[in-house]
TIVO-2410 file (N, C-alpha, C; in nm, 3 decimals):
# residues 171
REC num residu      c1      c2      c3 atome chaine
REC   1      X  14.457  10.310   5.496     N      A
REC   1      X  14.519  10.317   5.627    CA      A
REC   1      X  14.562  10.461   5.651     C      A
REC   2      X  14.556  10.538   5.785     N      A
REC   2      X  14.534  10.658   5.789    CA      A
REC   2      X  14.724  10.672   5.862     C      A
REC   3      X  14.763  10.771   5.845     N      A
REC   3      X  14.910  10.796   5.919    CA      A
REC   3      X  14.947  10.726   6.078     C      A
REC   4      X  14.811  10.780   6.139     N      A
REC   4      X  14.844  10.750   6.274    CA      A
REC   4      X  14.787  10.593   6.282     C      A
REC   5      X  14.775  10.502   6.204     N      A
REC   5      X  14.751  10.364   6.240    CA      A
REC   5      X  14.882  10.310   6.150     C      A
REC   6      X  14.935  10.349   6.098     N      A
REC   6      X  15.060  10.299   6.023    CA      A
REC   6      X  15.173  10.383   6.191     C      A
REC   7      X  15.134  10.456   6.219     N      A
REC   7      X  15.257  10.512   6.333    CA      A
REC   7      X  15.210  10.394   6.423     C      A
REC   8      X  15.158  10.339   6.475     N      A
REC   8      X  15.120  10.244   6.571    CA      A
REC   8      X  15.220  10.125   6.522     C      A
REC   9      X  15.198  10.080   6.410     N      A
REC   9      X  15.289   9.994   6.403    CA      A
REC   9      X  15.429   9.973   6.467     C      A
REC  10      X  15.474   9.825   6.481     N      A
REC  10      X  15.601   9.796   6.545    CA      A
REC  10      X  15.684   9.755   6.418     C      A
REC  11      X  15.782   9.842   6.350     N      A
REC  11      X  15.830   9.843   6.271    CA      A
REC  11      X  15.948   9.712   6.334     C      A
REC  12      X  15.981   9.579   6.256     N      A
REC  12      X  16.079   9.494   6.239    CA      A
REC  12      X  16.230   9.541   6.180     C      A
REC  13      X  16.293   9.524   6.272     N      A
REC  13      X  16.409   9.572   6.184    CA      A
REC  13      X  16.544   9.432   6.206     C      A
REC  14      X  16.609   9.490   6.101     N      A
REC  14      X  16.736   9.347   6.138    CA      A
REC  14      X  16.778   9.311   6.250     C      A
REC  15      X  16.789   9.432   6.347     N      A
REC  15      X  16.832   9.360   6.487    CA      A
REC  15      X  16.708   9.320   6.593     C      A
REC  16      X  16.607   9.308   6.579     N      A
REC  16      X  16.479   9.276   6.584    CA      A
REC  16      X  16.508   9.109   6.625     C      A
REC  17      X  16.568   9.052   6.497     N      A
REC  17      X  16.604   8.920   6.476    CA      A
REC  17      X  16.712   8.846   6.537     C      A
REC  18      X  16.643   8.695   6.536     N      A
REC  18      X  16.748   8.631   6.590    CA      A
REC  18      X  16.843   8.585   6.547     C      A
REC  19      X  17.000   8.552   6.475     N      A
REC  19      X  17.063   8.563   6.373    CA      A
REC  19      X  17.084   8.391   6.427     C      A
REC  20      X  17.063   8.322   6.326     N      A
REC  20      X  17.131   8.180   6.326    CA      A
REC  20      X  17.213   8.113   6.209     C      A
REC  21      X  17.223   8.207   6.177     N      A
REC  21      X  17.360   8.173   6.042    CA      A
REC  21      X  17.423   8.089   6.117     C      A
REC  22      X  17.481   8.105   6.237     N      A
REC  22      X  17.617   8.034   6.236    CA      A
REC  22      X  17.618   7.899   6.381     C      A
REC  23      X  17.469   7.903   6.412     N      A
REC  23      X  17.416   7.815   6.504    CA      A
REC  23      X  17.293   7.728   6.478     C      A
REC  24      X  17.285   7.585   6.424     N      A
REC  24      X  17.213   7.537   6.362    CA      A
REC  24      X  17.154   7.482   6.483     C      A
REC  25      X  17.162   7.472   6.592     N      A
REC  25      X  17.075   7.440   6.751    CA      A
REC  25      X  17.010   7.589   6.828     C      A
REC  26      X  17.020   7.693   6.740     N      A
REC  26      X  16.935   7.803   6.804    CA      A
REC  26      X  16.813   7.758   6.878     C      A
REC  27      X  16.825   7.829   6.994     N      A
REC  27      X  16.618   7.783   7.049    CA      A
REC  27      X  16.578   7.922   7.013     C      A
REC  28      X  16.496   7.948   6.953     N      A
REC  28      X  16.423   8.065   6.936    CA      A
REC  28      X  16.325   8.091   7.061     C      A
REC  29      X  16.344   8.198   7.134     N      A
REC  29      X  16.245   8.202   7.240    CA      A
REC  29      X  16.084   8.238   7.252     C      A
REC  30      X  16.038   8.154   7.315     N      A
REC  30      X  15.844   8.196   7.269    CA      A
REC  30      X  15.852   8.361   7.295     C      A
REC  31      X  15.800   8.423   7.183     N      A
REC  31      X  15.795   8.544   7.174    CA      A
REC  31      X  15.855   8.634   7.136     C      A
REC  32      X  15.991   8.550   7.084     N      A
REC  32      X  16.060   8.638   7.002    CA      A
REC  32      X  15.989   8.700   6.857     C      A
REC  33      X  16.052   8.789   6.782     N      A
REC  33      X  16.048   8.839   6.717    CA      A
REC  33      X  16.066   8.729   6.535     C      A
REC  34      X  16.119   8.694   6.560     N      A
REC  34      X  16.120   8.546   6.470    CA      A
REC  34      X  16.332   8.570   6.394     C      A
REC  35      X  16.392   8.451   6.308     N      A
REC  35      X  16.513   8.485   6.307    CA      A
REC  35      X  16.561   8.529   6.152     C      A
REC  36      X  16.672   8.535   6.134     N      A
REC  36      X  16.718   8.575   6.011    CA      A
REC  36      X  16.848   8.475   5.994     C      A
REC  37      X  16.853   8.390   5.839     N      A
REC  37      X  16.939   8.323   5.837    CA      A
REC  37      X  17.039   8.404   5.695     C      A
REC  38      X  17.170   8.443   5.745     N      A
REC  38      X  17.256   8.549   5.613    CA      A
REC  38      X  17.328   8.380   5.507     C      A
REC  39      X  17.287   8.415   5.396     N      A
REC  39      X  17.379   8.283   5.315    CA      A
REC  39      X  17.483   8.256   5.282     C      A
REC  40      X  17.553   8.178   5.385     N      A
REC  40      X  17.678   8.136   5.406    CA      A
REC  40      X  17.769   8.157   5.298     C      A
REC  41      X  17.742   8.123   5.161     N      A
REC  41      X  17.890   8.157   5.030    CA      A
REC  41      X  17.841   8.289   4.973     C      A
REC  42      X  17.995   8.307   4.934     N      A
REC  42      X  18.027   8.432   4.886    CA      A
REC  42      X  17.912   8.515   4.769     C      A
REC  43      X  17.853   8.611   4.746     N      A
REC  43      X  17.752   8.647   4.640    CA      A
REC  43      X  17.644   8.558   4.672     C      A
REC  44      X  17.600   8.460   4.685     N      A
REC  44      X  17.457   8.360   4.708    CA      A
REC  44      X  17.331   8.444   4.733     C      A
REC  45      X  17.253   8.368   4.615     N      A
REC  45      X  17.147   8.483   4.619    CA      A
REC  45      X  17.028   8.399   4.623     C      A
REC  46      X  16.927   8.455   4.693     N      A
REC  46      X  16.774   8.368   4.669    CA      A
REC  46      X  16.747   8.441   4.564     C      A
REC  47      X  16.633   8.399   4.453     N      A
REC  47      X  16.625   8.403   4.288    CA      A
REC  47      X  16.480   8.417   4.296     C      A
REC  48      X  16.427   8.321   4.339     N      A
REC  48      X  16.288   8.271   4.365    CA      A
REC  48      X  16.216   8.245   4.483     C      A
REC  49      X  16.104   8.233   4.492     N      A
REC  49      X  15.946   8.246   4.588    CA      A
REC  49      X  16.051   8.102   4.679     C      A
REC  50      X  16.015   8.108   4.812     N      A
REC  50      X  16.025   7.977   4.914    CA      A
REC  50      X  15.855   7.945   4.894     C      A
REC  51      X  15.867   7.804   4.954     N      A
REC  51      X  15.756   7.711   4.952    CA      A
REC  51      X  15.750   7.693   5.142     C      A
REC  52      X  15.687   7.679   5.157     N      A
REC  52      X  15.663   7.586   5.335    CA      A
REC  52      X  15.566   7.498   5.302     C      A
REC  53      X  15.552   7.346   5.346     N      A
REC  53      X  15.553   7.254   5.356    CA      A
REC  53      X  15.550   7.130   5.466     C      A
REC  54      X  15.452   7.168   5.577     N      A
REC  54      X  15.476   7.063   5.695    CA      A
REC  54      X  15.585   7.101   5.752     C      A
REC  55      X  15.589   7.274   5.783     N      A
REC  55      X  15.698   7.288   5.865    CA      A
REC  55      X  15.798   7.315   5.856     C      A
REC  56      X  15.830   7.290   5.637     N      A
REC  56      X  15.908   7.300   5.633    CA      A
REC  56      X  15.965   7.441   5.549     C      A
REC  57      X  16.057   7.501   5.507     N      A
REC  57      X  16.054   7.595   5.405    CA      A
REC  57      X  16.161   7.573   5.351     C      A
REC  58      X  16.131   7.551   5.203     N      A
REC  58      X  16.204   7.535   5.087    CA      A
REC  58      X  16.272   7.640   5.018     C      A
REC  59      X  16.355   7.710   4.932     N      A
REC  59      X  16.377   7.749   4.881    CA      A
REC  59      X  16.502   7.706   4.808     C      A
REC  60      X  16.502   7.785   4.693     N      A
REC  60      X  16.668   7.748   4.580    CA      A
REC  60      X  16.737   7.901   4.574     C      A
REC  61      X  16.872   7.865   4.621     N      A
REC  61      X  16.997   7.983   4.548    CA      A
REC  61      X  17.063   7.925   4.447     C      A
REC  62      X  17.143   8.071   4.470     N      A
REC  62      X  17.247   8.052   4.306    CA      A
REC  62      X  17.347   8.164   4.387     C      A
REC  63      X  17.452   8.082   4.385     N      A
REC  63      X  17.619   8.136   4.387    CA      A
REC  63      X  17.660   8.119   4.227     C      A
REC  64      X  17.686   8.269   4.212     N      A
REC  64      X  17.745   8.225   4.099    CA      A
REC  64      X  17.859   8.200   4.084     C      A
REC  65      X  17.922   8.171   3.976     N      A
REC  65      X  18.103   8.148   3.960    CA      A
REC  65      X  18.157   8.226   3.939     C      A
REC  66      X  18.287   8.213   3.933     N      A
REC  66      X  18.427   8.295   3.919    CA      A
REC  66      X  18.499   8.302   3.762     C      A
REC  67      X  18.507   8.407   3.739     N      A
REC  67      X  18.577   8.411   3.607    CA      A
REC  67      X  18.689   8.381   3.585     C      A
REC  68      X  18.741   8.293   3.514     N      A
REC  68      X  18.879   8.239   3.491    CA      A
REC  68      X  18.916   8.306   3.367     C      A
REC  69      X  19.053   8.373   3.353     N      A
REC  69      X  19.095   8.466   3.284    CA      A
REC  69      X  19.212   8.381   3.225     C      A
REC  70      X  19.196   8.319   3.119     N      A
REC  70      X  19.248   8.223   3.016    CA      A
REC  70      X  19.400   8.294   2.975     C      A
REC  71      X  19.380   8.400   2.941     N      A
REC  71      X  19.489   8.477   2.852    CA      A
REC  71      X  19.467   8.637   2.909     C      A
REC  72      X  19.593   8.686   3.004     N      A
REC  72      X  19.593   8.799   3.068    CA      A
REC  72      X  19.592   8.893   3.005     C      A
REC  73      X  19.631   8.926   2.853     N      A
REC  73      X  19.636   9.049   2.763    CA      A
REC  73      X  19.501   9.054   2.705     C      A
REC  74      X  19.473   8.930   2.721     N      A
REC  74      X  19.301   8.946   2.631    CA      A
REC  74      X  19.170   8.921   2.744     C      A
REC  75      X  19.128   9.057   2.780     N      A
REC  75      X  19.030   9.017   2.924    CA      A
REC  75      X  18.895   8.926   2.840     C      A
REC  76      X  18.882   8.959   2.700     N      A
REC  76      X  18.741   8.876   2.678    CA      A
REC  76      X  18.783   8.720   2.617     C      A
REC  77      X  18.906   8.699   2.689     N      A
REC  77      X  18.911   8.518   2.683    CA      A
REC  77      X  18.876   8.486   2.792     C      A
REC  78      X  18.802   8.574   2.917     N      A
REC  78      X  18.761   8.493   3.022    CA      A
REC  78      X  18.602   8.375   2.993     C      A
REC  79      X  18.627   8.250   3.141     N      A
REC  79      X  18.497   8.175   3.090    CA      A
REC  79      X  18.462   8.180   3.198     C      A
REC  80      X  18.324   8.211   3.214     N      A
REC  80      X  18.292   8.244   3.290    CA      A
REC  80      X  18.213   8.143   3.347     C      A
REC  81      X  18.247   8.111   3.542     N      A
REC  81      X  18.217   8.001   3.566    CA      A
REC  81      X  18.025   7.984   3.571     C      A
REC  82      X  18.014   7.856   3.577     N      A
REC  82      X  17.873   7.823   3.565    CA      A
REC  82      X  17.793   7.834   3.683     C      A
REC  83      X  17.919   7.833   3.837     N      A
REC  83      X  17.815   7.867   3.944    CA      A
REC  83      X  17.696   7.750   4.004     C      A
REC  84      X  17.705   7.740   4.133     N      A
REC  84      X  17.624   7.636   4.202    CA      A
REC  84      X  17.452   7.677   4.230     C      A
REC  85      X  17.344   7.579   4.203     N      A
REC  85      X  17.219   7.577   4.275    CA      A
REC  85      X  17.246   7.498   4.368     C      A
REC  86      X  17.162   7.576   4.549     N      A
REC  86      X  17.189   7.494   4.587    CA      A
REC  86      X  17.002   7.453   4.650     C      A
REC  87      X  16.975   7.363   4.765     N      A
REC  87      X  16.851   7.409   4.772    CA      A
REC  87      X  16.831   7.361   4.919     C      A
REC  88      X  16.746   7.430   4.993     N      A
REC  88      X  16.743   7.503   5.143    CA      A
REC  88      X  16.597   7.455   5.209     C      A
REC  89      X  16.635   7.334   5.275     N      A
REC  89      X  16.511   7.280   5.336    CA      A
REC  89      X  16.536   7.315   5.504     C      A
REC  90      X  16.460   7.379   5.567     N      A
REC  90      X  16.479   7.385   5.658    CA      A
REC  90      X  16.364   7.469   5.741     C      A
REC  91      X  16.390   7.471   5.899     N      A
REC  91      X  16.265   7.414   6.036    CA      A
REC  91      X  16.217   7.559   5.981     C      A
REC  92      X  16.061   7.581   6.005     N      A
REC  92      X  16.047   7.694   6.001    CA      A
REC  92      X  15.985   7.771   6.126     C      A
REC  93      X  15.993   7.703   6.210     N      A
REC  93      X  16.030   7.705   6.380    CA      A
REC  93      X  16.183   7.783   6.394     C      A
REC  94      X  16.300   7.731   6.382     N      A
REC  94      X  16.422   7.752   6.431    CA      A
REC  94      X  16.550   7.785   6.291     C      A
REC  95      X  16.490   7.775   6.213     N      A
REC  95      X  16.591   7.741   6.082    CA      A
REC  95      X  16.675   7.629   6.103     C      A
REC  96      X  16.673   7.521   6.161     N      A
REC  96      X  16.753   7.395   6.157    CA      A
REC  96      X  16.779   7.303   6.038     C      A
REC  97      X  16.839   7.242   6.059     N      A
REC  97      X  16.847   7.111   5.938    CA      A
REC  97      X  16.705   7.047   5.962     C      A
REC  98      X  16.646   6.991   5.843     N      A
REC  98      X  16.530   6.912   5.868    CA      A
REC  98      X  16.583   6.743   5.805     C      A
REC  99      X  16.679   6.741   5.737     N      A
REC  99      X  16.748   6.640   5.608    CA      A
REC  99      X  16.824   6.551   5.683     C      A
REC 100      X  16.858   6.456   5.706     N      A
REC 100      X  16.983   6.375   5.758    CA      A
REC 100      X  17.092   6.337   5.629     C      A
REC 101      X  17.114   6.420   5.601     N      A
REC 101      X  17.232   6.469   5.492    CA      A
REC 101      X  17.371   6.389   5.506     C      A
REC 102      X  17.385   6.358   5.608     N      A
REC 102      X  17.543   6.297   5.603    CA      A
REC 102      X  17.505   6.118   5.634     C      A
REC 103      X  17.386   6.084   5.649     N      A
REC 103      X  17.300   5.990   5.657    CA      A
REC 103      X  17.355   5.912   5.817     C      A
REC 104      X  17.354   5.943   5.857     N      A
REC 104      X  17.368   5.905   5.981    CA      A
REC 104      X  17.275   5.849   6.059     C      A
REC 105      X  17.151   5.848   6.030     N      A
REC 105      X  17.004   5.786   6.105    CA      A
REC 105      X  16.935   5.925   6.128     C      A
REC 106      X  17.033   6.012   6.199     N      A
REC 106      X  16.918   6.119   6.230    CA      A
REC 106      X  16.977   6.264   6.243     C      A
REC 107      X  16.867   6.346   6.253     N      A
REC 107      X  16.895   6.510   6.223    CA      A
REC 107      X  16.956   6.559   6.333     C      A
REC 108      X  17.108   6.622   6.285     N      A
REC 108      X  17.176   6.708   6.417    CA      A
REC 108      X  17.258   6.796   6.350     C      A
REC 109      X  17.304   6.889   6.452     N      A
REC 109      X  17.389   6.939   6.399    CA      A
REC 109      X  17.548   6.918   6.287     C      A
REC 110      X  17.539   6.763   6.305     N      A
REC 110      X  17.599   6.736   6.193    CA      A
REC 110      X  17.589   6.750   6.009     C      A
REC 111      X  17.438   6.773   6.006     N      A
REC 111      X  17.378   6.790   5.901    CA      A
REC 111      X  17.360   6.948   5.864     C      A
REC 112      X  17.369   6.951   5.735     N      A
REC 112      X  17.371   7.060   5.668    CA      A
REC 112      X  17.256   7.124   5.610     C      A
REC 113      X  17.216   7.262   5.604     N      A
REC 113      X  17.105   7.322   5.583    CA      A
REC 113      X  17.058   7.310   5.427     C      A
REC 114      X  17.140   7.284   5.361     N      A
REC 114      X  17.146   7.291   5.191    CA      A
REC 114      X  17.192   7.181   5.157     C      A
REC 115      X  17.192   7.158   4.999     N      A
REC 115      X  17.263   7.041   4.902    CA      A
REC 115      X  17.240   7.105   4.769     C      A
REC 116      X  17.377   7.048   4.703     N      A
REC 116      X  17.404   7.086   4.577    CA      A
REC 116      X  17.282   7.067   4.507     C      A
REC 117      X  17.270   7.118   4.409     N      A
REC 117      X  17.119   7.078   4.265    CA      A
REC 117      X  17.239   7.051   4.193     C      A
REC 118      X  17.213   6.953   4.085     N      A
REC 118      X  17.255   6.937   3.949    CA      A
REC 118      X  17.250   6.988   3.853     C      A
REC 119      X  17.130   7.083   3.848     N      A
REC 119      X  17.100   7.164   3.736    CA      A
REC 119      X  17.171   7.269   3.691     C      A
REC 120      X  17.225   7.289   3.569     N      A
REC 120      X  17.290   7.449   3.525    CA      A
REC 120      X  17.202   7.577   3.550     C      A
REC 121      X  17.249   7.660   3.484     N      A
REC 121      X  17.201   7.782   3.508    CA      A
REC 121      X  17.147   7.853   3.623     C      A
REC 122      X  17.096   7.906   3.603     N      A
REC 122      X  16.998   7.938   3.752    CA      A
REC 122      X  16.861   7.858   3.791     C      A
REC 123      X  16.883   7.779   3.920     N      A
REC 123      X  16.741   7.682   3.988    CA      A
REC 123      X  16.602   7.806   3.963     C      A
REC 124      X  16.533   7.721   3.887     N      A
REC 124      X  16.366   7.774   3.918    CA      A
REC 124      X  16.361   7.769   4.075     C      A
REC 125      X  16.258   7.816   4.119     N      A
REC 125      X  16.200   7.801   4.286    CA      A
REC 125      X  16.166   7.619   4.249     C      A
REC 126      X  16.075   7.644   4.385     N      A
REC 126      X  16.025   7.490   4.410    CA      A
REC 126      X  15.901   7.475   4.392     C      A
REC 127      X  15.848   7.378   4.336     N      A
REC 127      X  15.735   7.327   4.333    CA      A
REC 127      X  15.700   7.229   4.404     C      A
REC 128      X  15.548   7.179   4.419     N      A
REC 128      X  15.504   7.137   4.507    CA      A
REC 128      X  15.420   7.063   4.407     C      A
REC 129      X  15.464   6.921   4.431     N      A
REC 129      X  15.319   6.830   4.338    CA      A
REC 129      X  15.272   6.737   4.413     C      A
REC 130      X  15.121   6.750   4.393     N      A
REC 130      X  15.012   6.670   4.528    CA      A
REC 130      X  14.961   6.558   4.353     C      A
REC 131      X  15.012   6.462   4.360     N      A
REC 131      X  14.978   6.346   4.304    CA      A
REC 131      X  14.884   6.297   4.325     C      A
REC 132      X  14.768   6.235   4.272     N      A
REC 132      X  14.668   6.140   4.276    CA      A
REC 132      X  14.713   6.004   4.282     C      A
REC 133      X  14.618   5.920   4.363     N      A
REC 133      X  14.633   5.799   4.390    CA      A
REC 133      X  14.534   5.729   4.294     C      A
REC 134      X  14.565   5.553   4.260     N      A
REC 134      X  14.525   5.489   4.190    CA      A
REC 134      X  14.326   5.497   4.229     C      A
REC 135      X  14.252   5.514   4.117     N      A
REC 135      X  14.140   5.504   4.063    CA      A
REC 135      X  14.080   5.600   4.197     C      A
REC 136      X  14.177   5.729   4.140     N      A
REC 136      X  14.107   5.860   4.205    CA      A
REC 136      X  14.112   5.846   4.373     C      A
REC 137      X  14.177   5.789   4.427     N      A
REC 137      X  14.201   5.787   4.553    CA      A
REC 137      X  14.315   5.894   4.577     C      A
REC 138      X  14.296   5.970   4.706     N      A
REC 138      X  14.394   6.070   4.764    CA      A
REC 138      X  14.527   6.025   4.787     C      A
REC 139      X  14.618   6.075   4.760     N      A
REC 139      X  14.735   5.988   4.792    CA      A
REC 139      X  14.793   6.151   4.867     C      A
REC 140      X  14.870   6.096   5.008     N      A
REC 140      X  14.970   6.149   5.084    CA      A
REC 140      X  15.050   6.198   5.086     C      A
REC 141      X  15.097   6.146   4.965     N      A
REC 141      X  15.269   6.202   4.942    CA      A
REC 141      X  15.268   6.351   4.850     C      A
REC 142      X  15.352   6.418   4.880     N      A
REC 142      X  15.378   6.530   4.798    CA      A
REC 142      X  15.500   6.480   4.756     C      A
REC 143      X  15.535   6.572   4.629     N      A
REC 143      X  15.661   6.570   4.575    CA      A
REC 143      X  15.716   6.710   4.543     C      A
REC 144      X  15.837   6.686   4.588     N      A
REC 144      X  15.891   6.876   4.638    CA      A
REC 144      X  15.996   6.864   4.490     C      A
REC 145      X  15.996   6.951   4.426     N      A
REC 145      X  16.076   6.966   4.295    CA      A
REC 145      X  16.152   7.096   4.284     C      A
REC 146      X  16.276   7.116   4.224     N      A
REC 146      X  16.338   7.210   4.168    CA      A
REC 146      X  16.361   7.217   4.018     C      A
REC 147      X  16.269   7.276   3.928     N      A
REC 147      X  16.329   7.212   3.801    CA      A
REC 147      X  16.303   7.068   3.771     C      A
REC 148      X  16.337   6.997   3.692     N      A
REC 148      X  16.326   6.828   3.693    CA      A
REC 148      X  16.410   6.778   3.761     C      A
REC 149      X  16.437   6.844   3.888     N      A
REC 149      X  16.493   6.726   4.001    CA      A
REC 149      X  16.371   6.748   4.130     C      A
REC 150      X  16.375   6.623   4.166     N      A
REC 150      X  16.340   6.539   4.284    CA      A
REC 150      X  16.381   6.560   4.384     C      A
REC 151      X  16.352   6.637   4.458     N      A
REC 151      X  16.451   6.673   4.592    CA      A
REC 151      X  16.407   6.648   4.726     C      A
REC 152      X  16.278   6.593   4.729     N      A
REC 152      X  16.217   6.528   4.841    CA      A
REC 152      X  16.087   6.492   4.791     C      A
REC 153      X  16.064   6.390   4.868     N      A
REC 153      X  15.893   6.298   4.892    CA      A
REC 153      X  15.862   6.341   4.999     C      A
REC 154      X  15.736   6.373   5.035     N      A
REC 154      X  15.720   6.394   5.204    CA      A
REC 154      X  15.580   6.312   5.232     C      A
REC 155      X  15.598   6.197   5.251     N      A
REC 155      X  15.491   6.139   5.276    CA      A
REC 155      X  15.397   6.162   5.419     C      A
REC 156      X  15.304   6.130   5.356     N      A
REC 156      X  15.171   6.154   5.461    CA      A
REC 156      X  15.156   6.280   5.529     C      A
REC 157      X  15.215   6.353   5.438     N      A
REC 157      X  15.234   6.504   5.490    CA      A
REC 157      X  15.106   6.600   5.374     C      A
REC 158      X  15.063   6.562   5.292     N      A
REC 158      X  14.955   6.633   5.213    CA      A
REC 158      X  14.844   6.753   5.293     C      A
REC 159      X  14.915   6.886   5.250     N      A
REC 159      X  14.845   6.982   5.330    CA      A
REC 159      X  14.737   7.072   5.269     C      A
REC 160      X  14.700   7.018   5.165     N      A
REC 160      X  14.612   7.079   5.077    CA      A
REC 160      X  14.470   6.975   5.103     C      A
REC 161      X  14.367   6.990   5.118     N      A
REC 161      X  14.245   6.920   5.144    CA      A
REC 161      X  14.124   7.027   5.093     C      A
REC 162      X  14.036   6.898   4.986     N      A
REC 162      X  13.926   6.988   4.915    CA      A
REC 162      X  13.824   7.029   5.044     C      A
REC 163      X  13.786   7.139   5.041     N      A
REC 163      X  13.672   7.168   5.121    CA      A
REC 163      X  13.546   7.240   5.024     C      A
REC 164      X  13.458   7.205   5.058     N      A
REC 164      X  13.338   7.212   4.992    CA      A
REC 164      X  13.202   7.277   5.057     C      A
REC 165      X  13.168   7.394   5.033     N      A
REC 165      X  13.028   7.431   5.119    CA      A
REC 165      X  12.988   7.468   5.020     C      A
REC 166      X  12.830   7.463   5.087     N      A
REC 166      X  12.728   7.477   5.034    CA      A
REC 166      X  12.630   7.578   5.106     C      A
REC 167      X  12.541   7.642   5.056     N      A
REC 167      X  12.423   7.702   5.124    CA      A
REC 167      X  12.305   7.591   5.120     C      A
REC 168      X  12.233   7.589   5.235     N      A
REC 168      X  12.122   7.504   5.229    CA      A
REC 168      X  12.015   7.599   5.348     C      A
REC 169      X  11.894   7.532   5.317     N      A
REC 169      X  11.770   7.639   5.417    CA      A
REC 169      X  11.762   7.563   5.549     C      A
REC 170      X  11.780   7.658   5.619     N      A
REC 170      X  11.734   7.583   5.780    CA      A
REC 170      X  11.631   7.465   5.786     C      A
REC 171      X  11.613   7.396   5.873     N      A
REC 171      X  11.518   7.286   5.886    CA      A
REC 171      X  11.400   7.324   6.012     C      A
***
């Protein structure tokens, strides 16, 4: 790429974006620039790759914990806390809730962009497992994973499909 086709470019910058941290009903307008979501707790960090998924985009943080200082004359009796995974399904249209989290029947602003993980340490990213169906039949469902937790099924949503060509001679 030569200088003056990199100067052409429309450089993106933070205010470029549409900020919806703090508005989970943003309309993003056709033609915007696309948005930026900042992570709500204190230190929270993305660690690992996001996934998208039918729309959707996945990813796992890690807030870490707070050091509790056991004995004030001795700073290395602190323990140091273990810190939350949490994990981040959401529109990749608008950044909305996609989850009905507080289970209410359906997705609104009542619902939350994240949920705790169970797991210690720091969450791996997410995986994505496209399961086979009984005696080699395609099956629909994906299974969205963090680590050995289960964090969604998304049925009939399978976005991976074998495609197959071939060369053959005109007729």
């Amino acid at each position: 790429m030569t200088q003056d086709e990199y100067d052409d470019w429309d450089i993106v910058t933070d205010d470029d974006l549409i900020d919806i941290t703090d508005d989970i009903t943003t309309v993003i307008a056709e033609g915007a620039t696309g948005w930026k979501l900042d992570l709500p707790n204190s230190g929270e960090k993305v660690l690992a790759s996001a996934r998208t998924l039918n729309n959707i985009v996945y990813f796992t943080s890690y807030e870490p914990g707070t050091a509790v200082v056991e004995d004030e004359d001795d700073p290395c009796s602190s323990a140091i806390g273990t810190g939350t995974n949490r994990l981040y399904a959401i529109s990749v249209f608008n950044g909305a809730p996609v989850k009905d989290r507080n289970g209410d029947g359906e997705v609104d602003e009542d619902d939350s962009r994240s949920e705790d993980l169970g797991q210690g340490g720091i969450a791996p990213g997410v995986s994505l497992l496209f399961p086979g169906g009984e005696d080699g039949a395609t099956n629909e469902d994906v299974v969205v994973m963090s680590g050995p937790e289960v964090v969604d099924i998304c049925t009939g949503c399978r976005a991976l499909r074998k495609t197959y060509w071939r060369e053959s001679a005109a007729q």
